[in-house]
N, C-alpha and C positions, 0 to 999 in steps of 0.2 A: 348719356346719349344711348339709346335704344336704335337700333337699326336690323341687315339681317342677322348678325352675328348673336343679336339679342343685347341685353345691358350689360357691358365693357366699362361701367365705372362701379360695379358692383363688387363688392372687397370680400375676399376668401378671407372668413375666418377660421385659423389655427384650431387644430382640433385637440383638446387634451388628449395627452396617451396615458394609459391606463396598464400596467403589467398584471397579467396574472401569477400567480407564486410559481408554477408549472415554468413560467417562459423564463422569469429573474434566474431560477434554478438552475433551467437550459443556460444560459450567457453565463453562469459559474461554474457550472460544468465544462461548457468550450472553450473556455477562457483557460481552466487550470490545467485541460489536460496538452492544449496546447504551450501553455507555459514550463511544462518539464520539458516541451523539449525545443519551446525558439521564443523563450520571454520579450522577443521586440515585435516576431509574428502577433503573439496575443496580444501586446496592445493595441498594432493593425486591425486584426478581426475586430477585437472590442468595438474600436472606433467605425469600422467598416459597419456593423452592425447597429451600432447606436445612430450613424449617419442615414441607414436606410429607414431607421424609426421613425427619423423624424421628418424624411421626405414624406412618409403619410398623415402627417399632422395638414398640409398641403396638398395633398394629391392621393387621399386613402382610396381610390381606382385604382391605380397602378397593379397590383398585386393581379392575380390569376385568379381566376373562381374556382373554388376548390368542388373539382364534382359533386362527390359524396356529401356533401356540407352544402348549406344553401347560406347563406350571406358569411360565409367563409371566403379568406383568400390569402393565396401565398406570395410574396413578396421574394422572390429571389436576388440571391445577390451574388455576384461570383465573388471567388476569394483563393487564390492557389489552384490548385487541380482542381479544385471544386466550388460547391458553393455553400453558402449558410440562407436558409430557407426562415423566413418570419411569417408564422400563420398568426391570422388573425381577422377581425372581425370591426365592421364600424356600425357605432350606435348613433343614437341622432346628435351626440355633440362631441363625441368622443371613440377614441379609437385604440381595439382592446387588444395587446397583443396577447396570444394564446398560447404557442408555443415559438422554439426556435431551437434548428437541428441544421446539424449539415448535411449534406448529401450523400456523402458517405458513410454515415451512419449503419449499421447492421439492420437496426430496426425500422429502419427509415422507408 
């Protein structure tokens, strides 16, 4: 049914997610260094982050448009005092994540 809303029986297809080595790295890095010091924290963040991945399988809009970067965007996610930020990128059937840092980062 087309109306104003436009066609509402049109099905979102799922978008494959794609890790670059950079981002897998990041999630190993925030994972272990959180784990010396609250191993039930890091399984949180894990999952905290793995969940926001894949709300852009669905909805790769979501995210911020990264200035500097043209078809870049960040996906923030809070998590404790801060947050863990997923940049990334969507291509025409799939959606690349780039990197992933937290907010509190030095170099961030």
């Amino acid at each position: 049914m087309v109306g104003i809303l436009g066609n509402r029986d049109r099905e979102v297809v799922p978008r494959e997610i794609a890790w670059l080595p950079d981002a897998s790295k990041d999630v190993a890095r925030l994972r272990n260094f959180l784990k010396s010091k609250n191993p039930l924290a890091a399984q949180r963040a894990a999952k905290r982050i793995l969940e926001g991945v894949l709300m852009l399988q669905n909805n790769p809009g979501v995210g911020m448009p990264v200035e500097a970067l043209i078809d870049y965007r960040d996906l923030r996610l809070n998590f404790g005092s801060g947050e863990y930020i997923i940049r990334y990128r969507e291509e025409i059937n799939r959606i690349v994540i780039v990197r992933v840092r937290h907010s509190k980062e030095e170099d961030f």
